[in-house]
N, C-alpha and C positions, 0 to 999 in steps of 0.2 A: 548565410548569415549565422552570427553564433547567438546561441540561445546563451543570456545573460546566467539563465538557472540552474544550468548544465554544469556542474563543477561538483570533485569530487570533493568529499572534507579530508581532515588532517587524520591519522590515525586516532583513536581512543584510546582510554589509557589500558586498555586490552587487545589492543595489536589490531584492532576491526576498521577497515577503510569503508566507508561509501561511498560510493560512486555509480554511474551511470552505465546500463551493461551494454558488451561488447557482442555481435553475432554468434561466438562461439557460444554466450552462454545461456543458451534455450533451451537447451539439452540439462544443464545445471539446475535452470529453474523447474523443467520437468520432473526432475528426480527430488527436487526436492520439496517441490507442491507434495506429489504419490507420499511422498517418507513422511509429511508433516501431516497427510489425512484432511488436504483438501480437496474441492471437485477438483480433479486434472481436466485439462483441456489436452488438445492433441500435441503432443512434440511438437509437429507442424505450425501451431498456435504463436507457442512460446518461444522458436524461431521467427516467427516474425514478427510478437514481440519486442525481440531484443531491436529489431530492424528499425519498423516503424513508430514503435511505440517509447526508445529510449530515451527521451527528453523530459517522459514522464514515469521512468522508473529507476528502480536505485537496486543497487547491487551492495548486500556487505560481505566483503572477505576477511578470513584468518589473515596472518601474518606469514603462511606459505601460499597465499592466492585462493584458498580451497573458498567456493563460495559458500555463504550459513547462513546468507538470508536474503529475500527481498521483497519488499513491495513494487509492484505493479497495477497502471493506471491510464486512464487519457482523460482530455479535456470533452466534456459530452458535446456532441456537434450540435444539439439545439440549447445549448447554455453554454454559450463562450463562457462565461465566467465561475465555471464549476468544472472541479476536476473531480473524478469518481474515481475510488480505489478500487481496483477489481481483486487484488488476493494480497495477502501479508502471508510470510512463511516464515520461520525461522528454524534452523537446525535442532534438533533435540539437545544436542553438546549445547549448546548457546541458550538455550531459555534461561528467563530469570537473570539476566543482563541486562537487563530493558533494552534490548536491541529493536524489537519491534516500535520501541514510541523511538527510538534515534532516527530511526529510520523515518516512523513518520515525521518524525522534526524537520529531516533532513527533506524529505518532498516537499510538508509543507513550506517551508522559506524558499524555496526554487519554485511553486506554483506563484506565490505571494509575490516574487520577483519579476515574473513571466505577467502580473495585473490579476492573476484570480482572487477571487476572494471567496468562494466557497470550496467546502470540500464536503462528499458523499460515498457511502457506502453500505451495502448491507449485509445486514448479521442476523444470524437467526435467533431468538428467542432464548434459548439457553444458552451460548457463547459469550458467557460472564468475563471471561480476559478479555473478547475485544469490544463489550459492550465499557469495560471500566480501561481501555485501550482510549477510548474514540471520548469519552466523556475526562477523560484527565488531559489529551490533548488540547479540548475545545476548553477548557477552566484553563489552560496558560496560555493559548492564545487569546483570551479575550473572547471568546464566543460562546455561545447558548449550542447544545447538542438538542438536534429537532428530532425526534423519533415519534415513526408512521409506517405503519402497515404497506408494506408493498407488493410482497409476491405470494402470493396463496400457494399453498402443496398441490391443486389442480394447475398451477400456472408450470407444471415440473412434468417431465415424462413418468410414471411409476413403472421400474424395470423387477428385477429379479432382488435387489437391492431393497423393495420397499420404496416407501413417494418421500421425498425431500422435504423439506423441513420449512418452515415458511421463512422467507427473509423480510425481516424490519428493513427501512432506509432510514437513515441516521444525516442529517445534514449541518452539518457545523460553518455558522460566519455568522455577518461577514469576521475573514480573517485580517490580520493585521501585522503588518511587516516587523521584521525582531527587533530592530530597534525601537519601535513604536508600543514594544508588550511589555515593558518596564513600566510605561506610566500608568 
């Protein structure tokens, strides 16, 4: 059955399509999770990823295919009605395009489409882009951004790297279908 949300958009007026990723590019999202200086998960991950997980993630490419961003996500399996963003990356060429909120635009109205109405993610404490990321989405759609304490620096492995950084959860709804975010 086709997933009504699964559609890519039109180009922007800088050549960047989004759309829905293809198996090949897990490999893509790996290299460019490492180059954007988030946690990497394993290649392995991110391949199946593209697999299992592409109804809930968006792919944006230049105007010769090269990919330069994407979010990645699923719906949590004890909250049908919540989809959580597990990472946003965007190319270094590419910042300051607002590609990161198109993109989330673009997941959000395909979750909104699919009956979710919330969306979740967490950010640590000083990650000021995606804390005014996640709080300027949830002001056009129509929703309140909920932030709460979720992952402690003891909830993290401490390696050779030093202990990880605590992450807030941020929970933005209920959301609201596009046509419905004018009124």
């Amino acid at each position: 059955m086709d997933d009504p949300g699964v559609v890519a958009s039109g180009a922007g007026p800088d050549g960047v399509r989004i759309a829905p990723p293809v198996l090949d590019d897990g490999r893509h999202l790996w290299r460019l999770a490492r180059d954007a200086g988030l946690d990497v998960n394993s290649p392995y991950a991110y391949a199946l990823w593209c697999r299992d997980f592409a109804a809930t993630t968006v792919t944006a490419r230049d105007e010769e295919g090269r990919l330069r961003g994407f979010v990645t996500g699923y719906v949590r399996p004890d909250a049908a009605d919540t989809y959580f963003l597990w990472q946003v990356a965007v190319d270094a060429e590419f910042r300051g395009r607002r590609l990161a909120r198109r993109m989330l635009d673009h997941i959000g109205d395909r979750i909104v489409a699919r009956g979710l109405t919330h969306l979740e993610a967490t950010v640590t404490p000083d990650n000021t882009a995606s804390r005014a990321l996640f709080a300027s989405f949830a002001r056009d759609h129509g929703a309140e951004p909920e932030w709460t304490p979720l992952f402690e620096r003891e909830h993290f492995p401490c390696e050779d790297s030093g202990a990880h950084e605590p992450e807030d959860l941020v929970r933005i709804g209920p959301l609201r279908p596009a046509r419905d975010r004018s009124s």
